[in-house]
C-alpha positions in Angstrom: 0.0 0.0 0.0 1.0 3.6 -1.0 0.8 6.5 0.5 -2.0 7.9 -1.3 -3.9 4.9 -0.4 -3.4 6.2 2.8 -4.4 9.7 2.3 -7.0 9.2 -0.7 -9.1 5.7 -0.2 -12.8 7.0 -1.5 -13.2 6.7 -5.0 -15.7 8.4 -7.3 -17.0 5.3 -10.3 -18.2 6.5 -13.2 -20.2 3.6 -15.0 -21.2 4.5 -18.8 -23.8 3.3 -21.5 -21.9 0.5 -22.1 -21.2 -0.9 -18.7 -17.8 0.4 -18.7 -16.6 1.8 -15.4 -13.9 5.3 -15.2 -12.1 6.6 -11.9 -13.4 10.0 -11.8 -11.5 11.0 -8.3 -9.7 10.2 -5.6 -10.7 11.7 -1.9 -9.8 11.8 1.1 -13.2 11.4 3.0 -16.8 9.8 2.3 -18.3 13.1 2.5 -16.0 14.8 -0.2 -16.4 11.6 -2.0 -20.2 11.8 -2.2 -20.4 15.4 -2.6 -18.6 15.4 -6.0 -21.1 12.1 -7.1 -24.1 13.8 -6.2 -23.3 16.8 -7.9 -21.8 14.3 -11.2 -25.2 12.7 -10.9 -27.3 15.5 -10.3 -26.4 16.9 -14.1 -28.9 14.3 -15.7 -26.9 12.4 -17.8 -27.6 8.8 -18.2 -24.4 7.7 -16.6 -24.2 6.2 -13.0 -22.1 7.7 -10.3 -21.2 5.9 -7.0 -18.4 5.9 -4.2 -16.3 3.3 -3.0 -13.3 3.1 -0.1 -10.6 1.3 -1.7 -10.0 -2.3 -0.5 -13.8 -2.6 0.0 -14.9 -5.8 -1.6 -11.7 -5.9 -3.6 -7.9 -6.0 -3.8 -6.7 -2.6 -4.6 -5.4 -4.1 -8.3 -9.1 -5.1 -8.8 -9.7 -1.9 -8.4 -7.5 -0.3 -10.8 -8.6 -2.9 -13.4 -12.4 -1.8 -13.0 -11.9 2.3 -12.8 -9.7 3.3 -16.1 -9.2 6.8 -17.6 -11.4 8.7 -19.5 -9.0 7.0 -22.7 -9.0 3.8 -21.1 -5.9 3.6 -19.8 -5.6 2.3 -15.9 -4.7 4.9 -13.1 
């Protein structure tokens, strides 16, 4: 584990059309975490926002392997 596992473990998921899923953000709290989602979500658009703490269900590589770029690429 890194340190901005550390500092950053709520993530902000991004799940398109398509089913594919994109890392929008890394936070520090739940609160900041949700707060950024809810105003994502809140813009209508028929993508799905949610948060997750890293290591929450899954390995941290998981993860990584589930939340990509915007291009695709892994974080």
């Amino acid at each position: 584990m890194n340190d901005s596992t550390i500092s950053l473990p709520w993530l902000v998921i991004r799940q398109d059309d398509n089913g594919n899923r994109y890392r929008v953000g890394r936070y520090a709290t739940r609160a900041e975490a949700q707060k950024i989602a809810d105003s994502l979500d809140s813009r209508g658009h028929k993508q799905l926002y949610w948060v997750e703490r890293i290591g929450q269900g899954q390995s941290q590589g998981q993860a990584q392997a589930q939340a990509q770029n915007g291009d695709g690429t892994l974080n």
